[in-house]
Structures are given as C-alpha cells and as structure tokens.
N, C-alpha and C positions, 0 to 999 in steps of 0.2 A: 528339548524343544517341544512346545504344544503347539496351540493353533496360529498356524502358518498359513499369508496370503502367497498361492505359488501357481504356476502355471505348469503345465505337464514338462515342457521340455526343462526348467527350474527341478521338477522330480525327478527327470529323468538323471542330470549333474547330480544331484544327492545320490540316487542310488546307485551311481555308479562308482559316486566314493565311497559309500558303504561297502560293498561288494568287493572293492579291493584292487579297482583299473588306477592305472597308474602310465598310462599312454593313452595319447586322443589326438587323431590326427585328423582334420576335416577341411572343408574347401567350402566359403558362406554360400548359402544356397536358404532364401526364403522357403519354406517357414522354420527350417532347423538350425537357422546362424546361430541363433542364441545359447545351443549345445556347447558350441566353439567357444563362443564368449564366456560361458558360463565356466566350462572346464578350465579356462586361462586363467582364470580367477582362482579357484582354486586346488588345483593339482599341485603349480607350481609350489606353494607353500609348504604342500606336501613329500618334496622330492619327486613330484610326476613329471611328467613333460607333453608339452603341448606342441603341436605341428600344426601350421595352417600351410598348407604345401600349395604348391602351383592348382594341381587339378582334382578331380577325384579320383583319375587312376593314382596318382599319387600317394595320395591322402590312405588310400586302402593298401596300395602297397605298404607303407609307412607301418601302418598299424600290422601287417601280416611280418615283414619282421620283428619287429616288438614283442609281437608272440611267441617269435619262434626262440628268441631271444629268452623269454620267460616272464616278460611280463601282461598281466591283465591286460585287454585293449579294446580299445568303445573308435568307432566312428558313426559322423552323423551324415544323413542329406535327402533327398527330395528326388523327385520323379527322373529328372534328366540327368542327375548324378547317381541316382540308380543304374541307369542303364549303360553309365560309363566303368561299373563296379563289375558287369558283368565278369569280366575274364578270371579279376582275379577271385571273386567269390567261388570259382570255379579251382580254381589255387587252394583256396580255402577248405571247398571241400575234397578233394581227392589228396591234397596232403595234410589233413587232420590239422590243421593250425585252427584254435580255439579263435574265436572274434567277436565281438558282437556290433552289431548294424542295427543303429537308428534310424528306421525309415518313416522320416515324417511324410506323409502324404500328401499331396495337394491335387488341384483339378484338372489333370490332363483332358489329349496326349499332349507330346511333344513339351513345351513353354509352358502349353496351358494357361491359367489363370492361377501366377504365383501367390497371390493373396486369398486365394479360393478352396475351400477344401474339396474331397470327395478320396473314397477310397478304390479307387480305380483300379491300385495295383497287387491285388489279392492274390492272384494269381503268380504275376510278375516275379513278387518275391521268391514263390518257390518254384518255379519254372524255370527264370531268366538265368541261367548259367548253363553250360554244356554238359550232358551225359545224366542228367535227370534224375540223377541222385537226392535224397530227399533234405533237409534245411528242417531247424525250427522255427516257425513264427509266432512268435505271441501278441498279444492287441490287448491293450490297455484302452479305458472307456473314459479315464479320469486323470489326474494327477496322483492320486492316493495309488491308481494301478502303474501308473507309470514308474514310480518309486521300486513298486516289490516287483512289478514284473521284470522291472530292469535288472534288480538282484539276480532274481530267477534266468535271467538271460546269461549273466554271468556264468553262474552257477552250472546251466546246463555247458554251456560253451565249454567251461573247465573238463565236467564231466563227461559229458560225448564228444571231445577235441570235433567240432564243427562248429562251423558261423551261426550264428543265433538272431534272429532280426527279431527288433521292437517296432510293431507296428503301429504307430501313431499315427496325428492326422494333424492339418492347419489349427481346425479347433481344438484338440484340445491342447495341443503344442503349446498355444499362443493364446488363451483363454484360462485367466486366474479364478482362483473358486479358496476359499479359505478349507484346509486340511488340518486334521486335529494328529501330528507325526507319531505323538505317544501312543497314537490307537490305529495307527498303520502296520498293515503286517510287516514284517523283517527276518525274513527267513536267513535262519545259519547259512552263514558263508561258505563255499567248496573252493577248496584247491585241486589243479589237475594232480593226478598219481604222476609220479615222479617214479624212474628208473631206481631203485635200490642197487641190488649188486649183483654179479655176474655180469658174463656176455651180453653187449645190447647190442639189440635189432632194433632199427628204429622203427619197424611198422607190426612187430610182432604181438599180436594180441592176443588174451586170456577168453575165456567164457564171454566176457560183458561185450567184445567184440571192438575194446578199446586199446591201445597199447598206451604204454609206458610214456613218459616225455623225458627228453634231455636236452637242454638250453644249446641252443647254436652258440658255438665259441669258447666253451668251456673242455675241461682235460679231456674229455671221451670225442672222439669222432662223430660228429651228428651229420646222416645223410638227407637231403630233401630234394624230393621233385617235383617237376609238377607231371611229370609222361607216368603212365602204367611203372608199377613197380613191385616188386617181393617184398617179405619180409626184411630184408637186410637194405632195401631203400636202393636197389638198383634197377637200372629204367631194362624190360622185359618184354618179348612180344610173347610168350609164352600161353596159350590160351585157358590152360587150367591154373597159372599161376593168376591171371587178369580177371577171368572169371567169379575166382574166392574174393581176390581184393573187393568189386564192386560189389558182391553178395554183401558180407561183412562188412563195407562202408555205410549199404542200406540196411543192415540190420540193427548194427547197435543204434542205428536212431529210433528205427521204427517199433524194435522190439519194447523199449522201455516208453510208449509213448504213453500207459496208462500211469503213470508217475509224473508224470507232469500233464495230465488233462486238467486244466485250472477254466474253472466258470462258475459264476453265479447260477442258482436255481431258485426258483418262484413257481412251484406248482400250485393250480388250486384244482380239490378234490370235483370230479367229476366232470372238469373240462373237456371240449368236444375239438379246442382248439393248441395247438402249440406255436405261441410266435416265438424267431431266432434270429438275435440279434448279436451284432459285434460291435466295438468300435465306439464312436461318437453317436453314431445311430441308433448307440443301447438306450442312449440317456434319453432320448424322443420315444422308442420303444417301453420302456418302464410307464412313463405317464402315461402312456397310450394305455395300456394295461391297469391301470387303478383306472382310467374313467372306463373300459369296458364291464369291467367288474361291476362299478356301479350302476351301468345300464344293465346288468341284469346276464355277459357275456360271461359264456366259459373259456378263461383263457389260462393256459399256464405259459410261465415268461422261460425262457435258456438264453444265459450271455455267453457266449463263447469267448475263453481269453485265449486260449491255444486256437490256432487256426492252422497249421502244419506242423507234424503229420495230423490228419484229421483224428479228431476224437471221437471214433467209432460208437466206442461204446458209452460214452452219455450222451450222444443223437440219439441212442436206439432207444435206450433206457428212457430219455425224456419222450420221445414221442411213444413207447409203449401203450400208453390207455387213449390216449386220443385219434380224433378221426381223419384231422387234416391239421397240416404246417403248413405254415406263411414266414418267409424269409424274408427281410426287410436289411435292404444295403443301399450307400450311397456310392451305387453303379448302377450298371444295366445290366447285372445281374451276371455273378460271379463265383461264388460259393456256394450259391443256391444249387448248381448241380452238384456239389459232395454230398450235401445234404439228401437231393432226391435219390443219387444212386446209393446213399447207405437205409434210408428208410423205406427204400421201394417195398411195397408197393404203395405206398397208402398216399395221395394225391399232397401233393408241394404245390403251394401259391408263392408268387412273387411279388414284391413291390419296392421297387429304385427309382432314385435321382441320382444324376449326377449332374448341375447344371450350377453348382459354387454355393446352395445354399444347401442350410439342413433339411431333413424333413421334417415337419412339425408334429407333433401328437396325432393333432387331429386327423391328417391326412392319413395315420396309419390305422386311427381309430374306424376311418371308414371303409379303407380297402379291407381290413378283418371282416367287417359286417359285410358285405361286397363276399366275399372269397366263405364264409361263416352260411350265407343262403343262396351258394348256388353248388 
C-alpha cells in the first residue's frame, strides 16, 4: 500500500489490524463511530469479532473479557462515554487486563459540542478511574501517528498488561490528509508473556513488575478480581500484602516510561524560546514555528506523543538551553502544569482555546512574541 487518502480514525482500524486485535466492542458516539464501522468491516473477514453492545459500560466490559480470554482488544468513544468507562478502566487496571481505549475527543463538558473538537480531557484520561494508579496515553497529531501509535498502544498494553489510551481528537478523527503507508513507521509487534510451566499464580510477577498471562477458560485455573488481591489472585485485606500489589502495579508502568517517551523534536541553535505542543494543536504549532523563524524568533519546537506517565526527561532535556516555555493546548490549560512542575523553575506561558475551533498559526505566532518581550 502507498499513498493513501485516510483520516486518523481509518488509521487508527489499520493499526489496529496490524498489531494483532482481533475484538472491538464499541457503542456509536460522534466523532469515533467510524472506528465501529471501520472494524465491521474488517475484522470479521479476518476471524475477528465485532460487538456494538447496548452501552459503553457494556462495550468495555465486552472487550475486558476478550482479553482475559486471550485475545488483543481496541475500544473506541468520546467524552460522555469516557466517563461511562470509568469503573471498569479501573477493572482494567488493578487486574492487569491488557486493552486499548480510543479516545477520540471532542468539545466538552457533558454533550458538549459533538461535532466540535478540543482536548479538554487530558487529564480525565489518566485520573478518571479509582485509586490513581498510573495508565498510558499516547496522542497522535495525524493519521500517519494514529497508525503506529496505535501499534505502540497495542504493544505497550500487551507488555505492561494495562489499558493504554489513544488520544485522538474530532479533527483529526474525522479530517482526511493523504499518507504515504510505505513510509510510515510500523513497529514489530508484541505479544503478552504467556505462563510457560510450573505452578501459576496469577498475579505473581518477575523483576519487570509484570506477571505471566493465562487465558480464562483454558486447562489451568485462572483467578480474577477486581477487590485487593495476592499473588495467588485471592481477594485480601492484609496491609503489606495490598501495599506491594499498588507499588508494583505503579511501577512497572512508571518505571519503563523512558522506553516509550515518543516525540517529535525541532531545536534551533540558540533559541531563547521552547514551544510545547500535542495533539491536533501541533499541526497550528509547527507553522507557527517556521513563520517565527522567519521573523527573525528563537524558537525550538517539542511535540509530545506520550502524554502519561509524563516524559520527564525530554521536558528537561528540551527546555535545557532556553529561557522560557510556552505550552499551547486546546483547553484552558491542562498539561501546562506537568510541564511547569517538572521544568521549574524557569517561567511557563500559556496559551488555550477550547471554544470548537483550532487555533490558528497566527494566534500562537503572537502570543510567543507576547510571552518572548515580557
């Protein structure tokens, strides 16, 4: 396959057959229906199977056995079906079932403005479940990122057995741009570690802070909960045994995060500035960055495509030489504080919308000059 007219959530259905999912259970919800539709299309042909269930509790339960079960599994949806996902993405993480969540974003709160973008829920994703345990997010800017990062979502889901969310948006969901596939990355595919032989525990984990997988249903006894649990997957009130579990459930994500800190970088030598950008808002961010240049501005560019756990150490590393960052989101400002508590002290500017349009170049061209003399 070459050059391809496709829109991000069209990316997103490829990379999710690349990668290896073979269950998609979803509930239509503007701007991510087309996921649904897309994977109907074709999974089935593949031996996949497709679920449009009643709700989105549904829809996520659906895909959280599927996993447990052994196979790959993608759901998609949008702000109010986000927060109907809540409980079991909670499910998801305290009993290591691998998933990955397409959250297409649109213009909240509530209803919001279904045909409207904004990434309002930055936060949301890695917050909104009980006991604050950490999630991966990744953000795609494009179609071309929607493809591999979707891979990469797989990927990681397999290998850290936790929910992984794709952070997309209306725009690029739903906005076609022609892709050249042959020169898209395509990262080698991961399967989760599988129990070999011996005695299995279902939660008992090695160094990596991972355990073993063994399919629900099959000759060995598989235990799952969702309450506090030991190694052997029995529910526990025991304070050092509950203790270890939540260390070890935040560490094998947090520990390996420099392995998967994925972003573009655009320094230019001797810049005084660093703009930081994600999302759909990178692509207004880039131009804005070539016409400062040509006026004469120091600016070096950072796209962030991990956005949890935070990628500590290329904030630092990019804002190292320069004198002041400017974070540019379409919210009212969201990210901007990881940013300022990991580069403190050196002064953070802000500049959001969130009101259903993009922001344009220009507007960020001026808030820099703005934020650049004072």
């Amino acid at each position: 396959m070459g050059l391809t007219f496709m829109d991000g959530n069209e990316a997103v259905v490829q990379g999710a057959v690349y990668a290896g999912c073979r269950f998609f259970a979803g509930y239509p919800i503007t701007p991510a229906s087309t996921i649904l539709s897309g994977m109907l299309n074709v999974l089935p042909p593949l031996g996949g199977i497709v679920l449009q269930a009643e709700d989105e509790m549904a829809s996520i339960g659906a895909c959280l056995g599927a996993s447990m079960a052994g196979l790959k599994a993608m759901t998609a949806t949008s702000g109010p079906g986000l927060s109907l996902y809540s409980e079991n993405i909670s499910f998801a993480v305290g009993s290591e079932i691998p998933l990955v969540i397409v959250h297409v974003m649109r213009q909240g709160p509530s209803t919001g403005a279904a045909t409207r973008g904004a990434d309002g829920d930055v936060h949301f994703m890695r917050w909104g479940h009980s006991g604050g345990l950490p999630v991966v997010v990744l953000a795609p800017t494009g179609p071309a990122d929607c493809f591999t990062l979707t891979v990469h979502a797989f990927n990681l889901a397999e290998r850290l057995r936790c929910p992984v969310f794709v952070a997309s948006s209306k725009d690029i969901a739903m906005t076609r741009e022609t892709v050249d596939m042959e020169r898209v990355e395509k990262p080698p595919v991961v399967d989760r570690k599988t129990h070999a032989k011996g005695p299995f525990l279902p939660f008992e984990a090695g160094p990596s802070g991972v355990p073993a997988f063994l399919p629900i249903g099959g000759p060995v006894p598989v235990r799952q909960t969702s309450s506090m649990h030991g190694p052997d997957g029995y529910i526990t009130t025991n304070p050092e045994v509950i203790q270890s579990l939540v260390e070890r459930l935040q560490y094998k994500v947090e520990s390996q995060i420099d392995t998967f800190s994925f972003y573009d970088w655009d320094p230019q030598p001797g810049a005084s500035m660093l703009l930081v950008a994600y999302g759909i808002t990178a692509r207004s961010a880039r131009e804005a960055v070539l016409r400062l240049r040509a006026r004469g501005h120091g600016v070096s560019f950072l796209v962030l495509k991990t956005l949890w756990p935070v990628p500590e150490k290329v904030l630092l590393s990019a804002a190292e030489a320069v004198h002041k960052v400017m974070v540019v989101e379409a919210n009212l400002g969201q990210y901007v504080h990881e940013v300022r508590r990991v580069v403190c002290p050196k002064p953070v500017h802000f500049f959001g919308l969130m009101c259903g349009r993009m922001m344009t170049p220009e507007e960020i061209v001026q808030e820099v000059i703005r934020a650049q003399s004072s």
